[in-house]
C-alpha positions as a printed NumPy array, in Angstrom:
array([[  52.259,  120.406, -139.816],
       [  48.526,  121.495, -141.3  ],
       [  48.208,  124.812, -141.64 ],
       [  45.673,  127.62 , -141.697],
       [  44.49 ,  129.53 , -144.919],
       [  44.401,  133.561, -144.677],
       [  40.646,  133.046, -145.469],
       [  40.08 ,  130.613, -142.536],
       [  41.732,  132.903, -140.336],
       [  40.05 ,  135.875, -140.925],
       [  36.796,  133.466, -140.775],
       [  37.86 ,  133.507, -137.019],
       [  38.724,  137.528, -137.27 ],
       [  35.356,  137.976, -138.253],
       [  33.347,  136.318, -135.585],
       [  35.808,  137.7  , -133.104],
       [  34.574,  141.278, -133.973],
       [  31.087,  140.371, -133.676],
       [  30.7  ,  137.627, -130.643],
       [  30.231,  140.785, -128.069],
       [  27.794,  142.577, -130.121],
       [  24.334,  140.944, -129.046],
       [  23.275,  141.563, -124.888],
       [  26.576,  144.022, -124.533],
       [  27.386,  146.361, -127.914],
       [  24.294,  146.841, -128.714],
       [  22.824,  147.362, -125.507],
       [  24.389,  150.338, -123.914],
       [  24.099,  151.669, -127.663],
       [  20.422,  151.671, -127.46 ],
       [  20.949,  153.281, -123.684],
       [  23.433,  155.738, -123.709],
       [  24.035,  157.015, -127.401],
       [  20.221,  156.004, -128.75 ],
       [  19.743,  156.679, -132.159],
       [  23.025,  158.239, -132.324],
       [  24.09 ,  154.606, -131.609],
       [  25.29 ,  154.707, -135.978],
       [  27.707,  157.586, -135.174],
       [  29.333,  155.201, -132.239],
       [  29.599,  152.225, -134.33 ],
       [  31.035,  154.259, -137.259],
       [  33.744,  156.22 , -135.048],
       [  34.41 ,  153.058, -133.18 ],
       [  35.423,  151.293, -135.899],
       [  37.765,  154.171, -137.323],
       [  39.207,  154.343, -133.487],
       [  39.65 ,  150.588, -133.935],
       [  41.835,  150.919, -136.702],
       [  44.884,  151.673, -134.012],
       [  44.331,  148.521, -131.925],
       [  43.984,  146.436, -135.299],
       [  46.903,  147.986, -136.554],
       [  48.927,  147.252, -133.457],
       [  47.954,  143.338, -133.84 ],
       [  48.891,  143.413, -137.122],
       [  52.379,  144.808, -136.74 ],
       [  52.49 ,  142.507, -133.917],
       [  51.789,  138.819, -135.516],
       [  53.922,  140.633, -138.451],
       [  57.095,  140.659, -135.735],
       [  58.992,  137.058, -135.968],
       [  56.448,  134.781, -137.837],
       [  57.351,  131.528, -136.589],
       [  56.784,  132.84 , -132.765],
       [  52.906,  132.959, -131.093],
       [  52.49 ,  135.488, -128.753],
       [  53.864,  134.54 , -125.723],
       [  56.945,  133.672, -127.052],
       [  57.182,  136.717, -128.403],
       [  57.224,  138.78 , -125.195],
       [  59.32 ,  136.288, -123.79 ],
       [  62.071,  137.257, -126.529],
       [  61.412,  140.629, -126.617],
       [  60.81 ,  141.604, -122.521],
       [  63.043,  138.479, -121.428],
       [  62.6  ,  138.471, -117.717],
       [  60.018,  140.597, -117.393],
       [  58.03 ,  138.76 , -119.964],
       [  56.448,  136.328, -117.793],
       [  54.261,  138.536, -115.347],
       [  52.905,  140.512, -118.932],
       [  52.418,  136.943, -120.568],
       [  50.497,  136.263, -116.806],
       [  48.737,  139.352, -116.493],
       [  47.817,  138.794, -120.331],
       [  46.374,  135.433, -119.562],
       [  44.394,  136.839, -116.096],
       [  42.746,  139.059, -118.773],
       [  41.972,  137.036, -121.051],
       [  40.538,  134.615, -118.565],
       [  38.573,  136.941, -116.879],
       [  37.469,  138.093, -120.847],
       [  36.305,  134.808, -121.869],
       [  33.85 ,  133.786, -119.07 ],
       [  32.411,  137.467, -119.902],
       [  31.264,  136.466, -122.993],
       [  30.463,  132.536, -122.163],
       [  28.073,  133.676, -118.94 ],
       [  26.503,  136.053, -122.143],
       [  25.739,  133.338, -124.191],
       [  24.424,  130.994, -121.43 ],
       [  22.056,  133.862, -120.037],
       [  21.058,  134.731, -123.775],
       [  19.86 ,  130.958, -124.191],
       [  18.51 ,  130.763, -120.665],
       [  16.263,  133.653, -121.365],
       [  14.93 ,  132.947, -125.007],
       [  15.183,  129.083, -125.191],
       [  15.544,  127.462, -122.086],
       [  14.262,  129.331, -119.247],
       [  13.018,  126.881, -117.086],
       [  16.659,  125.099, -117.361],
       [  19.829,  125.502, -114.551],
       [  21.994,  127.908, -116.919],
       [  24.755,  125.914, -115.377],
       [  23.505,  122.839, -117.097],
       [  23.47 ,  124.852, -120.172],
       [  27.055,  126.241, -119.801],
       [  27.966,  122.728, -119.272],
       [  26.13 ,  120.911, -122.392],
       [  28.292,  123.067, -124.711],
       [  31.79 ,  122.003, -122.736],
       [  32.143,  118.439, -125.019],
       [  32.208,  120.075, -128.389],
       [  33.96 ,  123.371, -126.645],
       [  36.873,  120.559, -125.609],
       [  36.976,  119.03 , -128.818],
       [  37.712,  121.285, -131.239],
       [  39.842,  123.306, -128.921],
       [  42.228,  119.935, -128.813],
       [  41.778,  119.843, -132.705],
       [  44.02 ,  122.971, -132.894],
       [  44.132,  126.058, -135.465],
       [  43.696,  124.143, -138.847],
       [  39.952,  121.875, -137.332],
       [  38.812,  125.585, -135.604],
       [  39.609,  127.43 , -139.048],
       [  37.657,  125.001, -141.068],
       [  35.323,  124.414, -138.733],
       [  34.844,  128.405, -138.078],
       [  34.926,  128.908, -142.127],
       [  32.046,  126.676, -142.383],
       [  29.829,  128.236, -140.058],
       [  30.968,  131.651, -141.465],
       [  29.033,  130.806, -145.057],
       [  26.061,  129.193, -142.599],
       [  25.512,  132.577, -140.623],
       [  26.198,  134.83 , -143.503],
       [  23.505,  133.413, -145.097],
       [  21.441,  133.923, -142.066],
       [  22.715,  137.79 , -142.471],
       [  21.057,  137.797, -145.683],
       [  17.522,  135.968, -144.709],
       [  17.58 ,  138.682, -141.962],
       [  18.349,  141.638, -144.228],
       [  15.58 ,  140.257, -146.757],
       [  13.122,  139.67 , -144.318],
       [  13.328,  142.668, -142.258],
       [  14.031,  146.027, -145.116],
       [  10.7  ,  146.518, -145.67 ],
       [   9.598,  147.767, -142.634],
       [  12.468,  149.931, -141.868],
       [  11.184,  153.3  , -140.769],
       [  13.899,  156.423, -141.154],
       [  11.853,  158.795, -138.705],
       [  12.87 ,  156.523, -136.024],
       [  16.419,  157.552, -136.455],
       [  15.841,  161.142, -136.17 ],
       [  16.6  ,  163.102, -133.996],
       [  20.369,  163.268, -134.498],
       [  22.507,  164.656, -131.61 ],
       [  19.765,  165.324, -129.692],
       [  21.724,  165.511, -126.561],
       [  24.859,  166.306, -128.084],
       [  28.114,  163.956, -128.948],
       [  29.492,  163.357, -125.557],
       [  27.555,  160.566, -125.288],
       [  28.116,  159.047, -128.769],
       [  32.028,  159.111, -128.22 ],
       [  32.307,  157.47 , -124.828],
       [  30.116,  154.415, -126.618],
       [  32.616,  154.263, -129.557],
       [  35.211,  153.709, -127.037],
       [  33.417,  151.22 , -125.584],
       [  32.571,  149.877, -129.388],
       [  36.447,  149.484, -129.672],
       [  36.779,  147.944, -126.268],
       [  33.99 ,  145.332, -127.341],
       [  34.161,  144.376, -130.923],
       [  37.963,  145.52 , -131.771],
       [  39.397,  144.377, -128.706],
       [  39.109,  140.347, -129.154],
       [  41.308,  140.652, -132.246],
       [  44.117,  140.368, -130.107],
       [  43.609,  136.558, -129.623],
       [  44.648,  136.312, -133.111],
       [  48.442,  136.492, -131.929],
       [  48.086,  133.623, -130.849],
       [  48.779,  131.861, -134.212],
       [  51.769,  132.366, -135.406],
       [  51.374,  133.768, -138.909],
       [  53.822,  130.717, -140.392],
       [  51.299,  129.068, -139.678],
       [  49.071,  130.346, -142.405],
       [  49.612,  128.393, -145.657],
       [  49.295,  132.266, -148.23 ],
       [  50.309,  134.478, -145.684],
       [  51.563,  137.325, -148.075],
       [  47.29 ,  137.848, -148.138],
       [  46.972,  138.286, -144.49 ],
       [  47.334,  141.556, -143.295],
       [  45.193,  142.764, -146.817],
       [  42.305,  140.398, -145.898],
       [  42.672,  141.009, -142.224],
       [  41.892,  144.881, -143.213],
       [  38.86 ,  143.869, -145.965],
       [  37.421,  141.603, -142.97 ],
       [  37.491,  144.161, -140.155],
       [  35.523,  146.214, -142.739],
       [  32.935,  144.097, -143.675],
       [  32.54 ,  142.929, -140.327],
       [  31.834,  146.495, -138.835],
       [  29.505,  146.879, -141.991],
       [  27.117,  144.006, -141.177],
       [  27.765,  145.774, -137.334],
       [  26.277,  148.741, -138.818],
       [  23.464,  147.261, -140.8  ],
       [  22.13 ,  145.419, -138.356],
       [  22.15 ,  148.542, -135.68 ],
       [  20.443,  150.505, -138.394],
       [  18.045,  148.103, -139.083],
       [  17.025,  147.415, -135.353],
       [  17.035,  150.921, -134.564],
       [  14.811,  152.132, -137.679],
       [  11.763,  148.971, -137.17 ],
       [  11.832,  149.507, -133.244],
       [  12.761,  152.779, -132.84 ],
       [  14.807,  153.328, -129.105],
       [  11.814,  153.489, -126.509],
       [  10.852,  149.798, -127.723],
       [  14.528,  148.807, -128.058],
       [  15.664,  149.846, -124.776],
       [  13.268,  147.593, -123.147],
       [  14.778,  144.879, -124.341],
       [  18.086,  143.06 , -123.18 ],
       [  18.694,  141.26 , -127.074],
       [  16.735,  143.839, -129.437],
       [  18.807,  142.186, -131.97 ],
       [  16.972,  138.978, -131.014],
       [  13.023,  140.578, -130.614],
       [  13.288,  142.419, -134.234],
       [  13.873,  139.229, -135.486],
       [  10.434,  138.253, -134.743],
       [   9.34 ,  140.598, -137.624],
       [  11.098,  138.762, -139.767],
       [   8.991,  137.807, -142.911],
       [  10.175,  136.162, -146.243],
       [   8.186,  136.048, -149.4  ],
       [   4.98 ,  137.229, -147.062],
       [   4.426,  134.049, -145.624],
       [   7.566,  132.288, -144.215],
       [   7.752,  133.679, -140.151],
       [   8.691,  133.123, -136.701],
       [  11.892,  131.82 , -138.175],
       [  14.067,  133.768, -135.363],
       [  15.839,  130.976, -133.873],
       [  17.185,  129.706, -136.193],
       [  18.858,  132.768, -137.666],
       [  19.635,  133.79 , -133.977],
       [  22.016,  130.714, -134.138],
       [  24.584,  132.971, -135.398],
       [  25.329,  134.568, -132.182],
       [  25.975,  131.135, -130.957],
       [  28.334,  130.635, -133.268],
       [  30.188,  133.651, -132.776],
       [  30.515,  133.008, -128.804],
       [  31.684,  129.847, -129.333],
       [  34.178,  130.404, -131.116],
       [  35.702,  133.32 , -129.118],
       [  35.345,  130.821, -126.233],
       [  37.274,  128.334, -128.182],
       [  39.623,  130.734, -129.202],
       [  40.188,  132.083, -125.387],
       [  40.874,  128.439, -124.186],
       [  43.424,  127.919, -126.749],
       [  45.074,  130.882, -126.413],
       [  44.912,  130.59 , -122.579],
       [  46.025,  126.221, -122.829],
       [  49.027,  127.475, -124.909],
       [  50.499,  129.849, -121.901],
       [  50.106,  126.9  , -119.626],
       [  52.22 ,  125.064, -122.667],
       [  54.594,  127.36 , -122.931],
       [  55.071,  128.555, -119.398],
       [  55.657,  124.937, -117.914],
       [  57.203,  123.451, -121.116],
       [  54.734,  120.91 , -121.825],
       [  55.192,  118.828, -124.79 ],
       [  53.196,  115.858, -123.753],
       [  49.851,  115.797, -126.176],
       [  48.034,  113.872, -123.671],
       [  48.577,  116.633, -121.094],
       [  47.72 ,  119.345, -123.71 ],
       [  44.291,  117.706, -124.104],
       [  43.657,  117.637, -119.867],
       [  44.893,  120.899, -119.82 ],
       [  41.943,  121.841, -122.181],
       [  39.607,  120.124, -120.328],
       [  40.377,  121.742, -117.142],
       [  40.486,  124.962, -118.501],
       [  37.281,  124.198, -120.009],
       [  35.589,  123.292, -116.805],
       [  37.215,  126.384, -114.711],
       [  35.841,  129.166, -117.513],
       [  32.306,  127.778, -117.449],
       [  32.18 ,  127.556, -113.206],
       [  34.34 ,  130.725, -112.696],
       [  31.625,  132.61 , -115.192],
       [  29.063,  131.109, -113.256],
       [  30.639,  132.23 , -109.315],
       [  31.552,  135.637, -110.514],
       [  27.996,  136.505, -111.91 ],
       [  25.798,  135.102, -109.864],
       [  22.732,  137.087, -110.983],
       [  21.812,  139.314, -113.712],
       [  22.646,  142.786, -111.637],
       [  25.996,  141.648, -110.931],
       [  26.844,  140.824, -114.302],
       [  25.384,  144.176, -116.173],
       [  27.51 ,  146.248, -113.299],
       [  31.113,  144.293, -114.42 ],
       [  30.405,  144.521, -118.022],
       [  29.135,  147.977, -118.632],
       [  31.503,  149.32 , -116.177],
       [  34.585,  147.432, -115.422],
       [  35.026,  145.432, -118.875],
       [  35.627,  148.613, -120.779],
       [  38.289,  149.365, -118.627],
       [  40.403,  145.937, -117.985],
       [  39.828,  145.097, -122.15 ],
       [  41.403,  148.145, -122.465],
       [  44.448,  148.051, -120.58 ],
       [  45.346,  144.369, -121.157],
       [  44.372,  144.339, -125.117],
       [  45.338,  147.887, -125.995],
       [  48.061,  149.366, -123.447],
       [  50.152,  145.789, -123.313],
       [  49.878,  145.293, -126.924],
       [  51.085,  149.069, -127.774],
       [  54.058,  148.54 , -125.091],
       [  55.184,  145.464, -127.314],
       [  55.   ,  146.945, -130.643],
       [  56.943,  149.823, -129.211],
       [  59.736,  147.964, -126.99 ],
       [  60.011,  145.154, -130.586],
       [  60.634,  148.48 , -132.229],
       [  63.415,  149.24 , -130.568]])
């Protein structure tokens, strides 16, 4: 069997961490905690060290086992309505961040186009390197990682220059209520995802004596470039302008300019974000085909691949019925995404490290 390298892997750990960032993260950063939106991303990601933790003991507890078959060992009878309830989450998760990515392209690209039509343009590739399996999405995700970082860079380049520092101050202005409740939905948001990972096993990764090292180095860097680019949208449009924006990630990068006379080079270093909410998407469909595998002990590959596809098809409609307009979808995902990311991809994953314990 082909197997995963720890690099590859965390390739996928790092776009996990970042796919909610643009049209969520950063959006109630800029509206609740404002400038002090730094201090959120900074406590979130020291608050995230628990959940990450918890993962990592977790794929650390029998190797050769992915997730599900995991609780089943551990809870026995009990472990098929957590493995269920897991997979209603993660579901439910998914088309969350697919319905962002289709109204992010709708509204910058392709506004005079049915977003349905775009959700279902990206469904062939989606389906195809979903059926690939772990090793194809690992390469495939390692590649793009080297093709956005770069795009990390052009943006950094092209955009220090006109930072101004006075639009960060002040700090605290309205105290640090405000601040904390946003790391906690940082954590919800960016840290959250990582619990997808479990479902590779971690035999499955070819130097897996690196992992849970690189796993830690990644979740830093990743919350770094997090930080960079918060700092960097906050100090050129300051948080009046940013606020009246949905992607203020996406508007600063009009400002880009490299060597003083390459611009308007924003969409393609916006492609990024694409890349990182497709391959959560990818990663959600796996992880939610393998429960289907494992619960009705399916070993047919021809079944495996319809499975896919259907699962495909019901994450890009059921995104579509559940947020049927813009007002809808801000009210689920700044209110009640917090909340159900936190109980199915904190609470459940604390309860297993704690019962495997024992």
């Amino acid at each position: 069997m082909k197997k995963l390298s720890s690099l590859e892997f965390c390739a996928i750990e790092y776009f996990l961490i970042l796919a909610n960032n643009v049209g969520l993260t950063t959006y109630i950063l800029f509206n609740y905690a404002r400038q002090d939106g730094l201090i959120s991303i900074i406590l979130g990601s020291i608050i995230g060290l628990i959940p990450l933790l918890i993962y990592i003991k977790i794929i650390n507890i029998k190797p050769e086992l992915n997730i599900f078959e995991k609780i089943d060992d551990i809870f026995k009878k009990s472990g098929i309505i957590i493995n269920l309830i897991l997979t209603i989450g993660i579901s439910f998760f998914i088309a969350v961040n697919y319905n962002n990515l289709i109204d992010f392209i709708s509204s910058q690209y392709l506004s005079q186009t049915p977003q349905i039509i775009i959700a279902l343009s990206f469904l062939p590739a989606i389906i195809y390197i979903t059926q690939k399996g772990t090793t194809v999405i690992g390469r495939t995700v390692f590649v793009l990682l080297i093709i956005s970082s770069t795009f990390v860079f052009l943006t950094i380049i092209g955009l220090i220059w006109q930072i101004k520092i006075e639009n960060m101050l002040p700090i605290l202005e309205n105290g640090i209520k405000n601040p904390i409740i946003c790391s906690l939905i940082y954590v919800a948001y960016n840290i959250t995802p990582l619990f997808l990972l479990t479902i590779i096993p971690k035999n499955e990764i070819i130097d897996k004596e690196k992992l849970n090292k690189r796993i830690i180095i990644t979740y830093i860097l990743a919350n770094l470039v997090i930080l960079i680019i918060f700092f960097i949208t906050l100090s050129i449009l300051g948080t009046n302008l940013a606020n009246l924006y949905q992607y203020p990630e996406y508007d600063v990068l009009k400002k880009v300019s490299l060597i003083g006379f390459i611009e308007r080079i924003e969409s393609m270093i916006s492609l990024r974000w694409t890349f990182y909410v497709f391959t959560v998407t990818i990663i959600g469909i796996l992880f939610i085909s393998k429960y289907i595998k494992h619960t009705f002990k399916i070993k047919n590959e021809n079944t495996n691949k319809k499975i896919i596809c259907i699962i495909s098809l019901i994450i890009t409609l059921w995104g579509k019925y559940i947020f049927q307009n813009s007002t809808k979808f801000n009210k689920i995902t700044y209110t009640k995404l917090p909340i159900i990311t936190g109980i199915i991809m904190i609470l459940i994953p604390l309860l297993i490290s704690k019962k495997a314990k024992k």
